[in-house]
VEXDREN-2710 file (C-alpha; in Angstrom, 1 decimal):
% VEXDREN-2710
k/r/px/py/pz
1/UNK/-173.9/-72.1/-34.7
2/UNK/-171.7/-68.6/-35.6
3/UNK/-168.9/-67.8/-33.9
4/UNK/-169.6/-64.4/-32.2
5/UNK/-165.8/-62.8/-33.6
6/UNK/-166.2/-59.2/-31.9
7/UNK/-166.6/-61.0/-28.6
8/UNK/-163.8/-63.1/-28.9
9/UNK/-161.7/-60.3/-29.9
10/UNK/-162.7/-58.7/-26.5
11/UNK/-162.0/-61.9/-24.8
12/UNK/-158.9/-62.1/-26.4
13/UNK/-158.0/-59.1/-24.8
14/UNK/-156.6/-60.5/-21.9
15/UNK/-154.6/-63.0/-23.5
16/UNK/-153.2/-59.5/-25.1
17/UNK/-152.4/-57.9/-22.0
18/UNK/-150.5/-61.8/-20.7
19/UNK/-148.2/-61.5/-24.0
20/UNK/-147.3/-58.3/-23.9
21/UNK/-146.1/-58.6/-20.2
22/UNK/-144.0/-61.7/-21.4
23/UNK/-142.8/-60.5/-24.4
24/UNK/-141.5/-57.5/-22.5
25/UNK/-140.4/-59.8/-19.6
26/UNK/-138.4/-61.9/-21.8
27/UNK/-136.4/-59.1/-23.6
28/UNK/-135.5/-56.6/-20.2
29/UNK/-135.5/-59.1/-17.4
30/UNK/-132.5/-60.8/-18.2
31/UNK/-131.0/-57.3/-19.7
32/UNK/-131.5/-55.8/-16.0
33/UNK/-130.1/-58.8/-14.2
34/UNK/-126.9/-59.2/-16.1
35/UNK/-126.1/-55.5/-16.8
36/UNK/-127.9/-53.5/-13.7
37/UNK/-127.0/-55.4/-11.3
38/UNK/-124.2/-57.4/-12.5
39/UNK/-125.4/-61.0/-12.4
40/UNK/-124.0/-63.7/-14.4
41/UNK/-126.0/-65.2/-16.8
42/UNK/-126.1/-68.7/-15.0
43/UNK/-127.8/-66.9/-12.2
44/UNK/-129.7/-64.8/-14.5
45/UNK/-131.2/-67.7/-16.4
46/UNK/-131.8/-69.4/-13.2
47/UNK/-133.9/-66.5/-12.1
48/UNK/-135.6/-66.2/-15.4
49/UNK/-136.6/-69.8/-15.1
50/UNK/-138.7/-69.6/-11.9
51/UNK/-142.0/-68.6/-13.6
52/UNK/-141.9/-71.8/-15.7
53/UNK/-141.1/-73.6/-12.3
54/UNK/-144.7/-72.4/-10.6
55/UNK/-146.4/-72.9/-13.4
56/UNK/-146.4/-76.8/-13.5
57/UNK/-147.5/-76.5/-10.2
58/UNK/-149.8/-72.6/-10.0
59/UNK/-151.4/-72.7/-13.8
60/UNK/-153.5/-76.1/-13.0
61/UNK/-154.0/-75.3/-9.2
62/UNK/-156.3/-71.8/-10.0
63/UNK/-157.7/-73.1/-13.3
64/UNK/-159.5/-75.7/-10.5
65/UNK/-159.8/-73.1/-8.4
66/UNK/-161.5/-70.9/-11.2
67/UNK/-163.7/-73.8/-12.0
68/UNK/-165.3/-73.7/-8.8
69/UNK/-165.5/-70.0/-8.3
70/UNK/-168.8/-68.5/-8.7
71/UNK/-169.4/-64.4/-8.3
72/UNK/-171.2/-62.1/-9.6
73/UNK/-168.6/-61.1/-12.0
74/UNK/-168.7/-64.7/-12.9
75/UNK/-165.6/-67.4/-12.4
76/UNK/-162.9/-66.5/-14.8
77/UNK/-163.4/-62.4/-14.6
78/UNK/-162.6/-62.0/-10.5
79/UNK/-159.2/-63.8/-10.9
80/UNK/-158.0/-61.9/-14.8
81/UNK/-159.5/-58.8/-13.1
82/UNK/-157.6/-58.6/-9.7
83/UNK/-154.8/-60.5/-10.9
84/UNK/-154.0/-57.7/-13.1
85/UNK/-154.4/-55.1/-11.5
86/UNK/-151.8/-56.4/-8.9
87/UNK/-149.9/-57.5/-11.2
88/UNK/-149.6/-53.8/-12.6
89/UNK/-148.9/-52.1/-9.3
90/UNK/-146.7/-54.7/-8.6
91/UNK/-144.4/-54.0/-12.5
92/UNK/-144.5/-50.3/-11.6
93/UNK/-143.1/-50.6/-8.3
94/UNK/-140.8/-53.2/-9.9
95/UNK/-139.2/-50.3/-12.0
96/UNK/-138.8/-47.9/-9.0
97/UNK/-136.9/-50.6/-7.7
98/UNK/-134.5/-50.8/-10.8
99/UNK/-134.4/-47.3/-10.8
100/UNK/-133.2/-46.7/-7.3
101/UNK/-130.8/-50.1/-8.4
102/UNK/-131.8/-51.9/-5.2
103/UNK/-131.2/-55.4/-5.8
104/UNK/-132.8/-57.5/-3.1
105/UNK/-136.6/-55.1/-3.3
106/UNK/-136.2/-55.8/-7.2
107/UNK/-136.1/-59.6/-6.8
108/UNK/-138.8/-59.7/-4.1
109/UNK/-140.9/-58.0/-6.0
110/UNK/-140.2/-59.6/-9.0
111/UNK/-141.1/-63.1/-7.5
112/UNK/-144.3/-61.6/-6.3
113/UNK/-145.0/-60.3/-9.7
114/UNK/-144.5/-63.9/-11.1
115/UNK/-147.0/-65.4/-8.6
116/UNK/-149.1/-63.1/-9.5
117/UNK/-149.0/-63.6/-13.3
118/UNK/-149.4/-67.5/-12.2
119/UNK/-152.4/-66.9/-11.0
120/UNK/-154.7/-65.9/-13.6
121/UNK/-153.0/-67.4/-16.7
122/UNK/-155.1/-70.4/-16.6
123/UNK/-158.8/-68.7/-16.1
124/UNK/-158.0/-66.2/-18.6
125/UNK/-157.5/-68.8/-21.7
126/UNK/-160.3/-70.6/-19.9
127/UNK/-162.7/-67.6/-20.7
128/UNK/-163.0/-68.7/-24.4
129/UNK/-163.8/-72.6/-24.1
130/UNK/-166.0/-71.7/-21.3
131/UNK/-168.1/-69.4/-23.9
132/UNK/-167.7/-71.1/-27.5
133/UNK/-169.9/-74.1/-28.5
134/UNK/-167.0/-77.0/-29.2
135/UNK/-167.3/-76.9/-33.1
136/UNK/-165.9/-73.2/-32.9
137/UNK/-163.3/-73.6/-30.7
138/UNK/-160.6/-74.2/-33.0
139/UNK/-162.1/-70.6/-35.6
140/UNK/-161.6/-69.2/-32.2
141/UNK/-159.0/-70.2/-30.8
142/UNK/-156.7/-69.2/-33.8
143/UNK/-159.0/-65.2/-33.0
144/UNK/-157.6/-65.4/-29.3
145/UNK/-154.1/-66.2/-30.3
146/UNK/-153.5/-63.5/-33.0
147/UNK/-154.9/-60.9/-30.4
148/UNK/-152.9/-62.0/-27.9
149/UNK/-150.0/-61.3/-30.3
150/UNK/-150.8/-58.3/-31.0
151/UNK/-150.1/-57.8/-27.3
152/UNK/-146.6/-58.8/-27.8
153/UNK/-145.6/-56.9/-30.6
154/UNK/-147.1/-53.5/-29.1
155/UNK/-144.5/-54.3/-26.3
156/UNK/-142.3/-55.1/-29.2
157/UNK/-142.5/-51.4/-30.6
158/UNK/-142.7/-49.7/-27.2
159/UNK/-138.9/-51.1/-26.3
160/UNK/-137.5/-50.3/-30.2
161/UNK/-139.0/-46.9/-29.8
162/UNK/-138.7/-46.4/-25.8
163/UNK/-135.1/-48.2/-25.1
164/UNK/-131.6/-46.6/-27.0
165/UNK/-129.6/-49.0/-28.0
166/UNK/-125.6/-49.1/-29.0
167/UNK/-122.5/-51.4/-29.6
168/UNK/-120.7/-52.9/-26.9
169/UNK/-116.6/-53.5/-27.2
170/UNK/-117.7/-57.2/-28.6
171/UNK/-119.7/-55.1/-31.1
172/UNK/-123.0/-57.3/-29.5
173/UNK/-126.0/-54.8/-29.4
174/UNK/-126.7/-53.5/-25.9
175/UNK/-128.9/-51.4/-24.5
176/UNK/-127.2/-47.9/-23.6
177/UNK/-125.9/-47.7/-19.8
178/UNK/-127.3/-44.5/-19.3
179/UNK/-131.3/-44.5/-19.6
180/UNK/-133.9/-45.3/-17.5
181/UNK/-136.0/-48.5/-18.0
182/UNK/-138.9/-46.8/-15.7
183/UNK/-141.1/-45.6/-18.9
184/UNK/-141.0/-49.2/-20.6
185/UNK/-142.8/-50.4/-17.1
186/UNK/-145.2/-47.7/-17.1
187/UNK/-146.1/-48.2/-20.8
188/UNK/-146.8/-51.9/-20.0
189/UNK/-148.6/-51.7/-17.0
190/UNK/-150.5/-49.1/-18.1
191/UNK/-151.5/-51.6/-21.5
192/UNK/-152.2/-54.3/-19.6
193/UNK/-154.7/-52.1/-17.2
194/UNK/-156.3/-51.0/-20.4
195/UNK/-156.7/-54.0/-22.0
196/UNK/-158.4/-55.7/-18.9
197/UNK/-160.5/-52.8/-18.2
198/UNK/-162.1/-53.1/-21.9
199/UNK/-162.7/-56.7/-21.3
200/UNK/-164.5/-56.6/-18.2
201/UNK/-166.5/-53.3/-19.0
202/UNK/-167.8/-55.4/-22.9
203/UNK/-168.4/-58.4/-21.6
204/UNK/-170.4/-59.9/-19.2
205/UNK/-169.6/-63.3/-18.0
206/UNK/-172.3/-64.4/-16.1
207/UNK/-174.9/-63.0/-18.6
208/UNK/-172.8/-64.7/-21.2
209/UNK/-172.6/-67.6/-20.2
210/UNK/-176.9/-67.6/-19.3
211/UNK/-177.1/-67.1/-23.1
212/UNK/-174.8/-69.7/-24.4
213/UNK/-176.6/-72.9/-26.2
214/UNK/-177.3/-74.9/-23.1
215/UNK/-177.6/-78.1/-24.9
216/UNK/-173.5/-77.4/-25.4
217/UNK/-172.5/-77.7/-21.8
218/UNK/-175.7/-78.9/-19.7
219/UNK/-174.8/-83.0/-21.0
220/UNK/-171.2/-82.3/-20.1
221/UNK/-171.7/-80.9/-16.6
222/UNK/-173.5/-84.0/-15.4
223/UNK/-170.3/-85.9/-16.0
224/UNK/-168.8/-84.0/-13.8
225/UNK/-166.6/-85.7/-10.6
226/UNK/-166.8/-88.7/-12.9
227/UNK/-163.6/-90.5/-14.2
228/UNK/-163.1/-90.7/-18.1
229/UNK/-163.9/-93.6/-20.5
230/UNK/-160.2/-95.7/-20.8
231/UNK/-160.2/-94.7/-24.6
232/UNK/-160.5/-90.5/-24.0
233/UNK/-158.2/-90.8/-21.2
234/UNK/-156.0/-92.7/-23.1
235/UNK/-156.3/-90.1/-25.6
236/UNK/-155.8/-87.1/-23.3
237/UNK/-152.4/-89.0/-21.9
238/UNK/-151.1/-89.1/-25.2
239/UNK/-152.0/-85.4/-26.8
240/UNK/-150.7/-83.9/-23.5
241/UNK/-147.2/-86.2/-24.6
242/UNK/-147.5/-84.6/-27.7
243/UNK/-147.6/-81.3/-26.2
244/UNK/-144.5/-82.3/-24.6
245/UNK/-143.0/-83.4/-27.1
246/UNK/-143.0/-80.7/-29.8
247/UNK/-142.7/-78.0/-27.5
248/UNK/-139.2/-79.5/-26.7
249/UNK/-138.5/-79.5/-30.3
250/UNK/-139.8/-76.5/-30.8
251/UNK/-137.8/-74.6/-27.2
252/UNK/-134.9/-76.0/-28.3
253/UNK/-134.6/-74.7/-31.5
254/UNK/-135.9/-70.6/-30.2
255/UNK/-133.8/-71.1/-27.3
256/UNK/-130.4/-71.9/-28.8
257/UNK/-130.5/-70.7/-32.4
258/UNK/-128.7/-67.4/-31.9
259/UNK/-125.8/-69.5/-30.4
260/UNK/-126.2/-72.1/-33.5
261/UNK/-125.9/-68.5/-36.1
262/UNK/-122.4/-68.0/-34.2
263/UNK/-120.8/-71.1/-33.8
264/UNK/-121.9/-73.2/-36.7
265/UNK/-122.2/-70.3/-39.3
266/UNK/-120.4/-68.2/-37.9
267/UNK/-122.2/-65.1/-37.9
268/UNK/-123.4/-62.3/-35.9
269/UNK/-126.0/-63.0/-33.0
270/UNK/-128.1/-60.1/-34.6
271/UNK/-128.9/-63.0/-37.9
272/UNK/-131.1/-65.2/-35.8
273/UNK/-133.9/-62.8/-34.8
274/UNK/-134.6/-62.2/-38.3
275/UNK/-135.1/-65.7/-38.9
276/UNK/-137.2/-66.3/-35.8
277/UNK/-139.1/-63.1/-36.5
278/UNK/-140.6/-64.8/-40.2
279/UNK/-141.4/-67.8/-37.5
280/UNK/-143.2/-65.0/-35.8
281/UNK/-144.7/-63.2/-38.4
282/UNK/-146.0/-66.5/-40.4
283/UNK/-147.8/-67.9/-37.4
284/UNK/-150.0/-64.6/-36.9
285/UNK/-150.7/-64.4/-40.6
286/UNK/-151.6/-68.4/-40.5
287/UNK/-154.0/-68.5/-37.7
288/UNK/-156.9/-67.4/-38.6
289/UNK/-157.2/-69.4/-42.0
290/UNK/-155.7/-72.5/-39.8
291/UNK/-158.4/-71.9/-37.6
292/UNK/-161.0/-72.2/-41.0
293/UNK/-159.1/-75.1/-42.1
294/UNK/-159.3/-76.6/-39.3
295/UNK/-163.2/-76.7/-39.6
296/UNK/-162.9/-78.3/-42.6
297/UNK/-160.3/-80.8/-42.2
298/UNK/-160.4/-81.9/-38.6
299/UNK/-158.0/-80.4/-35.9
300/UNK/-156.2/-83.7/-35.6
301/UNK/-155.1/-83.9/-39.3
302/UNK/-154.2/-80.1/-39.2
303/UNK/-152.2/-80.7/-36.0
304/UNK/-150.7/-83.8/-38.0
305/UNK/-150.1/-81.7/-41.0
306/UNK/-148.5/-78.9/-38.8
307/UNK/-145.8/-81.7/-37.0
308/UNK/-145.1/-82.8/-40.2
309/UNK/-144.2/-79.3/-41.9
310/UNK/-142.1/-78.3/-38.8
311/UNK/-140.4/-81.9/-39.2
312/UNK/-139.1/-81.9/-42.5
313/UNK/-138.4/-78.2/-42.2
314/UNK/-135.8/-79.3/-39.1
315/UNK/-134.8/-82.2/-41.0
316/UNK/-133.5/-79.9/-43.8
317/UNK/-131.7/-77.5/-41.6
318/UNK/-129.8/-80.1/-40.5
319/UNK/-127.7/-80.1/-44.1
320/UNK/-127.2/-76.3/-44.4
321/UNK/-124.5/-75.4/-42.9
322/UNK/-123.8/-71.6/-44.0
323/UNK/-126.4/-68.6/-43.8
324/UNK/-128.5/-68.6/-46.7
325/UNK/-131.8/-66.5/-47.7
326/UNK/-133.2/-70.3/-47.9
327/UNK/-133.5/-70.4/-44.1
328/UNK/-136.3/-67.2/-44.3
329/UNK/-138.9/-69.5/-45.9
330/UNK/-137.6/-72.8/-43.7
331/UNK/-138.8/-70.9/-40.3
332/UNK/-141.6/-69.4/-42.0
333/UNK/-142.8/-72.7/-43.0
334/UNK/-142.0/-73.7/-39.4
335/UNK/-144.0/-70.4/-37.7
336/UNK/-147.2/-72.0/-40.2
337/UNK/-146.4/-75.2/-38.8
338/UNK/-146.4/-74.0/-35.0
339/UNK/-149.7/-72.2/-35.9
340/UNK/-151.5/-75.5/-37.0
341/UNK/-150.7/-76.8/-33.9
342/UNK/-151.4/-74.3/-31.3
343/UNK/-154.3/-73.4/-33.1
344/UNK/-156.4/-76.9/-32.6
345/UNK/-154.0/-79.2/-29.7
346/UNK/-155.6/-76.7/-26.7
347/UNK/-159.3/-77.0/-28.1
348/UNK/-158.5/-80.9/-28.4
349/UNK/-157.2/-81.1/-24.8
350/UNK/-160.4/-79.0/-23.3
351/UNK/-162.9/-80.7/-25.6
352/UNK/-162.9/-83.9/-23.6
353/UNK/-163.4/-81.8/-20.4
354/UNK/-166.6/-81.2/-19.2
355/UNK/-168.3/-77.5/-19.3
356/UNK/-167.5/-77.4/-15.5
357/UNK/-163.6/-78.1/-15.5
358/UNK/-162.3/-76.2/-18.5
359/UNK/-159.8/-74.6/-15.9
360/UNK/-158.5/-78.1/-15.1
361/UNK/-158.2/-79.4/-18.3
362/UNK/-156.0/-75.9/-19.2
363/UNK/-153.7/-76.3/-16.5
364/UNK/-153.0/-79.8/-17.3
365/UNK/-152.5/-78.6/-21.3
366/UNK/-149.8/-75.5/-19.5
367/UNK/-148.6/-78.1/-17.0
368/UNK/-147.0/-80.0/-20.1
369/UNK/-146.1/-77.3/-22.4
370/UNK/-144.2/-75.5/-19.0
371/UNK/-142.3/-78.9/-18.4
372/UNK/-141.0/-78.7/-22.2
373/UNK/-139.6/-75.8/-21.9
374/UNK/-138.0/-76.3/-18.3
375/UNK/-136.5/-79.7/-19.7
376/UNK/-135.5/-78.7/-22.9
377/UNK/-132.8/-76.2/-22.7
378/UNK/-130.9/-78.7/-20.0
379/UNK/-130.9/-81.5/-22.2
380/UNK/-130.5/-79.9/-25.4
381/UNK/-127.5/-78.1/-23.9
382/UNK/-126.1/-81.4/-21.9
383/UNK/-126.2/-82.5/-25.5
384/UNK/-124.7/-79.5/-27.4
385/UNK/-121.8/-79.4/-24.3
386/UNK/-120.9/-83.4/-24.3
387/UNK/-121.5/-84.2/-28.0
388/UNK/-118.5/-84.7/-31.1
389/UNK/-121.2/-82.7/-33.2
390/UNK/-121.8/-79.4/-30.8
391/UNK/-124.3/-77.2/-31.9
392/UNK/-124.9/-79.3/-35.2
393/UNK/-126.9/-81.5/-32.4
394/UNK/-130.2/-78.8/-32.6
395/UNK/-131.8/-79.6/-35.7
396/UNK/-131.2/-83.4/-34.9
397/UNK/-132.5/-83.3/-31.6
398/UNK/-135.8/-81.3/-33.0
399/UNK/-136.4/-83.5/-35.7
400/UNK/-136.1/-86.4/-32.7
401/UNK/-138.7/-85.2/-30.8
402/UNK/-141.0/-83.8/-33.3
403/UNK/-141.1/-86.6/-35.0
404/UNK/-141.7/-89.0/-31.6
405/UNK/-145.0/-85.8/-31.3
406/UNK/-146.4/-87.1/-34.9
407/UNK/-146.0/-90.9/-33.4
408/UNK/-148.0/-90.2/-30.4
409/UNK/-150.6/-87.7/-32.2
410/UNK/-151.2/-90.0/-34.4
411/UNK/-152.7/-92.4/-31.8
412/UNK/-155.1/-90.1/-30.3
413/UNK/-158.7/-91.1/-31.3
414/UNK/-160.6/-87.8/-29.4
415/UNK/-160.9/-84.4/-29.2
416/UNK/-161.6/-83.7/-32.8
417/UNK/-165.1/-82.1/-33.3
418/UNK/-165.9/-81.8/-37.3
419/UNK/-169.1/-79.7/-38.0
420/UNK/-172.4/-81.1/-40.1
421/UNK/-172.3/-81.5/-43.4
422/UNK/-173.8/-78.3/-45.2
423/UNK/-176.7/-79.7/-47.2
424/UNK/-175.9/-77.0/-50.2
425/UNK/-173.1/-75.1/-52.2
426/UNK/-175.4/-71.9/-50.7
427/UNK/-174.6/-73.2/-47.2
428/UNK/-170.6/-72.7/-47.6
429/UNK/-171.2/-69.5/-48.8
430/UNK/-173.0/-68.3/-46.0
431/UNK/-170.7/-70.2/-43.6
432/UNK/-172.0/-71.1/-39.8
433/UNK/-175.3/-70.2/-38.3
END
């Protein structure tokens, strides 16, 4: 078997178009809540928390929903097709509304445009599994994610270039009063259209999925409807708790470390996003070879490799306690670390699906990641508020919980497909076929 990378580039495409909306979500949203219309940030964050809210509930309901769909565009395309295009219409009229500052059509829309975005998440990072033979999940996997990051640091460059910025009386870096946000939401919607477009015009689903090796999904859909052996449910149970687990590490940490620069270095908010950008930057320059290793080592002991990494790179955080050039390769070890993981824990969850509930199977993996990061900025700051050691708590309670993620890892016993042993040194040259 060989991984077919152009077309999981294209398919990758609309994980692309998903990241740049978020990324761009993430960074104006809250700008426009607090400082447009004059929210405070409680009420802000509280907004800004409903799309992790209907995803527990909307990201496994449609990736069921998708599983069972069947249209001549196939069962993933109707949903990433449609869904973004309404999605788009729905962003652009979105920025009208912040332009003519009306507060109540911006919110209504804006909790449209979250349903929306709810409803094709799950078939759009079903598309891949659905169309890679197991053994290449993990090679492409790591493909889809660095595409879809792509997505987020075009959206990235469009607000540096697109949005002025200056210093506010607290010398904090603000956006400036007087521009208009409208071009940013055309740019984005107009990517996202783009991106989907290219995907559904290069790739067929249907006739895709006619030509993919039968003997990969045939076996698995006439297990369908039926309940799972105790020992792979057993398994699933505890890699979705590791998902849990390490994403509320992980939240914690990219949630609160801007706060943790001020108050326990004492240093400008600006410090921490160069840090968490060499988290960023790492993890897109580790998938791909992640993805290879992965092949060769087993995703569970690259996934164990990965907890361990970001565990002792939390554990020595914990005892610096001034800025220090030290902490560019601790987070860049961590962003390697995060890669490992993201790179082969999907694949694992979905490879003890059958070919026929892929959609399921991806809710369930989003269903635990979305809970994380609901759960984890409450209890992290509960603890941080009502603790002696304040914001000295992070690193501790990461190290916690991503070491409890190695515990329960550690147990799971499938989802780990390792390819046939190549019969000569010419073999590993040539790679799969």
């Amino acid at each position: 078997m060989k991984l077919n990378y152009k077309r999981t580039v294209l398919i990758g495409f609309a994980f692309m178009s998903i990241l740049a909306f978020w990324q761009f979500y993430d960074q104006v949203i809250p700008y426009i809540l607090e400082n447009i219309f004059g929210l405070t940030t409680f009420a802000a964050n509280a907004i800004m928390s409903i799309d992790n809210i209907l995803a527990i509930f909307m990201l496994p309901l449609f990736g069921a929903i998708s599983d069972r769909t069947r249209t001549p565009l196939g069962k993933r395309t109707p949903y990433i097709f449609f869904g973004t295009i309404a999605a788009v219409i729905l962003l652009v009229i979105l920025g009208f509304m912040e332009e003519s500052r009306s507060f109540w059509g911006f919110i209504i829309c804006l909790m449209l445009l979250l349903v929306t975005m709810a409803t094709y998440r799950t078939p759009a990072v079903a598309y891949m599994p659905d169309v890679t033979p197991k053994p290449l999940r993990s090679k492409a996997n790591a493909i889809i994610n660095l595409v879809g990051y792509i997505g987020g640091i075009f959206a990235t460059v469009v607000m540096m270039f697109t949005l002025r910025s200056e210093k506010s009386a607290s010398g904090e870096t603000v956006y400036a009063e007087d521009q208009s946000f409208l071009p940013v939401f055309f740019i984005i919607a107009g990517f996202m259209l783009i991106a989907v477009i290219v995907l559904v015009l290069t790739v067929k689903e249907n006739k895709l999925l006619a030509e993919v090796e039968i003997d990969d999904f045939s076996a698995q859909d006439a297990n369908k409807g039926q309940k799972l052996p105790k020992s792979v449910f057993r398994s699933l149970v505890l890699i979705l708790e590791s998902v849990f687990l390490w994403f509320m590490a992980y939240n914690a940490v990219t949630t609160a470390f801007s706060r943790y620069c001020v108050n326990v270095w004492g240093v400008d908010l600006g410090v921490s996003s160069g840090f968490l950008l060499t988290a960023t930057v790492s993890a897109i320059i580790a998938f791909v070879p992640l993805g290879f290793f992965s092949g060769v080592a087993g995703r569970k002991k690259t996934v164990l490799l990965g907890v361990i990494l970001m565990t002792v790179c939390y554990t020595i955080a914990i005892f610096i306690k001034e800025q220090t050039p030290l902490m560019y390769l601790i987070f860049g070890l961590v962003g390697v670390g995060w890669a490992a993981i993201n790179v082969n824990s999907y694949p694992m969850v979905v490879e003890m699906s059958s070919g026929s509930d892929v959609g399921k199977y991806t809710g369930l993996y989003y269903t635990f990641s979305m809970a994380a990061q609901i759960t984890t900025p409450l209890l992290s700051g509960f603890l941080i508020d009502h603790l002696d050691w304040g914001y000295s708590t992070l690193f501790p309670y990461a190290v916690i919980f991503s070491a409890l993620s190695f515990i329960t890892m550690l147990l799971v016993r499938h989802g780990d497909v390792k390819p046939a042993p190549k019969k000569s040194a010419i073999e590993y040259i040539e790679g799969d076929d």
